[in-house]
N, C-alpha and C positions, 0 to 999 in steps of 0.2 A: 392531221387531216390535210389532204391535197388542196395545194389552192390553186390549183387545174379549174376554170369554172368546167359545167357539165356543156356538153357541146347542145348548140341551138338545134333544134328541128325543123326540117321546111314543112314541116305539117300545120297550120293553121291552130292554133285552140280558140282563138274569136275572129271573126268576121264580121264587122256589119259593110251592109251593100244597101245603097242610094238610102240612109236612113234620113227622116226627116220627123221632127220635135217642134213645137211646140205651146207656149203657157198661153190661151186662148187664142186671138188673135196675131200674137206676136211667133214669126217663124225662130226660133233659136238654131236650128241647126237643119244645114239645105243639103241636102243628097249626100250625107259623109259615108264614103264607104273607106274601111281601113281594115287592116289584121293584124294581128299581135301571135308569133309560133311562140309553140312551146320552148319556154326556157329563157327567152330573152326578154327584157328591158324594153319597152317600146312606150317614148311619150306624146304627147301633144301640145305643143307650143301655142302658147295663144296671148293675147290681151285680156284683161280683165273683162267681160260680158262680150267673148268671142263666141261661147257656146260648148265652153269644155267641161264644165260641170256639167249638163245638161249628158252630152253625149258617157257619162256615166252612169248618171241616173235613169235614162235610155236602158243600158245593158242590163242593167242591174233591177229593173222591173218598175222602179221608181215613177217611169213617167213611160206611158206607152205611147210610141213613135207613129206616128201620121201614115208612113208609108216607108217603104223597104224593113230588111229584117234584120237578125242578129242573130246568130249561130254561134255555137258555145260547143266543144267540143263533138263538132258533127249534128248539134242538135238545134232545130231550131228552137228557139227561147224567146222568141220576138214576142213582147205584152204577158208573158206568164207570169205568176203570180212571186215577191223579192220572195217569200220562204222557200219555194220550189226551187229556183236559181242558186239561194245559199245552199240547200240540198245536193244538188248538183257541182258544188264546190266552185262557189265565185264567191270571194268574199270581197265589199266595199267597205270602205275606210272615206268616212265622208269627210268635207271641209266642215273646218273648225270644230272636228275632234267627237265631239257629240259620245263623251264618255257616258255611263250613268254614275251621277254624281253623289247619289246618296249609298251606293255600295261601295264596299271596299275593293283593293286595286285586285285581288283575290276571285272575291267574286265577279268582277267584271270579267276577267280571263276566262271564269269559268262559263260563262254567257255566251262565250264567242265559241266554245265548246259542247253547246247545247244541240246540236244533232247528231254529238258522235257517244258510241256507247262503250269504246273500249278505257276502261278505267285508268288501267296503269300508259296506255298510249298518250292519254291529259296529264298523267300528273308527272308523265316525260318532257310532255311540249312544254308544261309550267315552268318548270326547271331551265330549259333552254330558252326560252324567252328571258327567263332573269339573268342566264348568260347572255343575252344580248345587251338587256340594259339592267344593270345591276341596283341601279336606286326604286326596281319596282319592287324586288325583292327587301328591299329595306324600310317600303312602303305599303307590304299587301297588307295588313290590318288597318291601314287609315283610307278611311272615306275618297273617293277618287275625286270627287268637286274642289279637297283642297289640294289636290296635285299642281303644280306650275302648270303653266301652257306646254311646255314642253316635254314637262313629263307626263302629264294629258295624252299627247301626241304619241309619247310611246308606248303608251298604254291602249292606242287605241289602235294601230299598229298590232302590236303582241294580242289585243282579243282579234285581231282577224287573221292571224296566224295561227292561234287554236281552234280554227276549225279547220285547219290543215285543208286548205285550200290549191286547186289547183293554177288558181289565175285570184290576182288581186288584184284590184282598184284602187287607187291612190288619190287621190284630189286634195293638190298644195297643201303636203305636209310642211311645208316651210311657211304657212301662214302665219306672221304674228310672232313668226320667231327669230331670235339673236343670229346673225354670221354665226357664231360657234356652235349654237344648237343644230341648223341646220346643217351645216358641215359635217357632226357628227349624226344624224337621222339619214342622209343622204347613207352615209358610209356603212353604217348598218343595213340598208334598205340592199344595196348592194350586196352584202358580206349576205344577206338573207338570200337571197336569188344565185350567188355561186354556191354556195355552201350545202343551201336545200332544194335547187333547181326550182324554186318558184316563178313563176311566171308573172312578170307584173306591167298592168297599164298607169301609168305616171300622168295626171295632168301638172302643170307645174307653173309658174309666172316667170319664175329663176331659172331661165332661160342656159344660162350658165353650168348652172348646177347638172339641169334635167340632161342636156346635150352631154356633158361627164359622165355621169351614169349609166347612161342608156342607150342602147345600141343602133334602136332603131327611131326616128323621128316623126312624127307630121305636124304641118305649121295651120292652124285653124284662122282667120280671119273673116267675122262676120257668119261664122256660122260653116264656112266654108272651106276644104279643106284644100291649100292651094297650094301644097310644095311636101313633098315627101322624100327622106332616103337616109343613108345610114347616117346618124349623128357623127359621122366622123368626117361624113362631106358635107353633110350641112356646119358643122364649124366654121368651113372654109368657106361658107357660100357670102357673098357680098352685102346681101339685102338681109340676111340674118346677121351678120357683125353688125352692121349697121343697127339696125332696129331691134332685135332683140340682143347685141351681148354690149352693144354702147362704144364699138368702136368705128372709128371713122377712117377712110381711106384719104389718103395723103391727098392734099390739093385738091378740098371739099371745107376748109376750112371758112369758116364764115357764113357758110350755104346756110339754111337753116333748115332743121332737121324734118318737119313739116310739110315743108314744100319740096321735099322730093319722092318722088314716086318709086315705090315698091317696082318691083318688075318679074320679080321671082322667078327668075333665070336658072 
């Protein structure tokens, strides 16, 4: 197989514009509008209770948004119903894995393939998911609750790829997991998007990690979306080494990390 990724499209598969969420009283997320084209990588950098899980649960039907909308392949989807949307080929991968833990790792794949009817097309995708991670295949008869966290993770991963999806949702798969796990989930996550041109939105904490991967950026803060562009210039950008990858510019020594202000230049 070539390992040519498939080239990016300027065509949009999500949009949202001026969206705004949320949980009673409290705003979680203020006017974010962002897009994610076909084929590429695209994350959101954020803090812990910036508002990036939110803005998935948004798309994904989970929590209907205050104001502005969310367009899904040409369509709007703003507040429709999560089964409608997975129909529509968006599949979400929540934080902290949310496998079902009393079925086996078998059937839980097969779950993630519950809207599609072509037989032998699932029990191809099975196959290839065990190529990606091969201890589920050595695990589909055991109950998925006793899976690791991380093989949890992979498992929950691989049912949202059998619904052969056109666009995924990701929200910190690196939650709760080892350097090694992550490094190797990050790698497959990737090797999934060149290999089967998947489209995927990444929220992520591992700043590090997400900006590797992923081609396209936005930095979230407070809800608010305050710096965007290809993760390859945001690497380079100052107030992101600084504050999200932990390095500091020469002759800043001493300063303390608190007391200096963002500027996101």
């Amino acid at each position: 197989m070539s390992t040519q990724p498939p080239p990016i499209s300027d065509q949009p598969v999500l949009k949202l514009l001026n969206v705004e969420s949320a949980y009673g009283p409290i705003k979680a997320i203020r006017g974010v509008s962002l897009q994610v084209r076909r084929g590429e990588i695209a994350t959101v950098l954020g803090s812990n209770g910036a508002g990036k899980t939110t803005i998935l649960k948004t798309i994904s039907g989970i929590i209907d948004p205050r104001k502005g909308s969310v367009e899904f392949k040409g369509e709007d989807i703003t507040a429709k119903d999560p089964s409608y949307i997975v129909e529509e080929g968006l599949s979400h991968v929540p934080e902290g894995r949310e496998v079902f833990p009393l079925l086996s790792v078998r059937d839980n794949l097969l779950m993630g393939a519950y809207t599609r009817a072509d037989r032998d097309g699932v029990a191809k995708d099975i196959e290839t998911v065990y190529g990606y991670f091969p201890i589920l295949k050595e695990r589909a008869t055991q109950d998925a609750g006793l899976l690791s966290g991380g093989q949890q993770q992979m498992l929950a991963i691989s049912r949202a790829l059998m619904a052969n999806p056109d666009l995924i949702l990701l929200d910190e798969p690196s939650l709760g997991l080892s350097p090694k796990l992550t490094k190797e989930i990050f790698e497959i996550v990737v090797r999934i998007n060149r290999e089967r041109g998947t489209t995927i939105l990444l929220v992520e904490q591992n700043a590090n990690m997400a900006l590797n991967a992923s081609d396209y950026g936005y930095v979230l803060e407070n809800g608010r979306i305050v710096m965007e562009d290809t993760c390859a210039h945001l690497r380079e950008k100052d107030d992101i080494k600084e504050f999200y990858l932990g390095m500091k510019e020469d002759g800043v020594r001493g300063e303390r990390r608190w007391k200096k202000k963002k500027t996101w230049r």
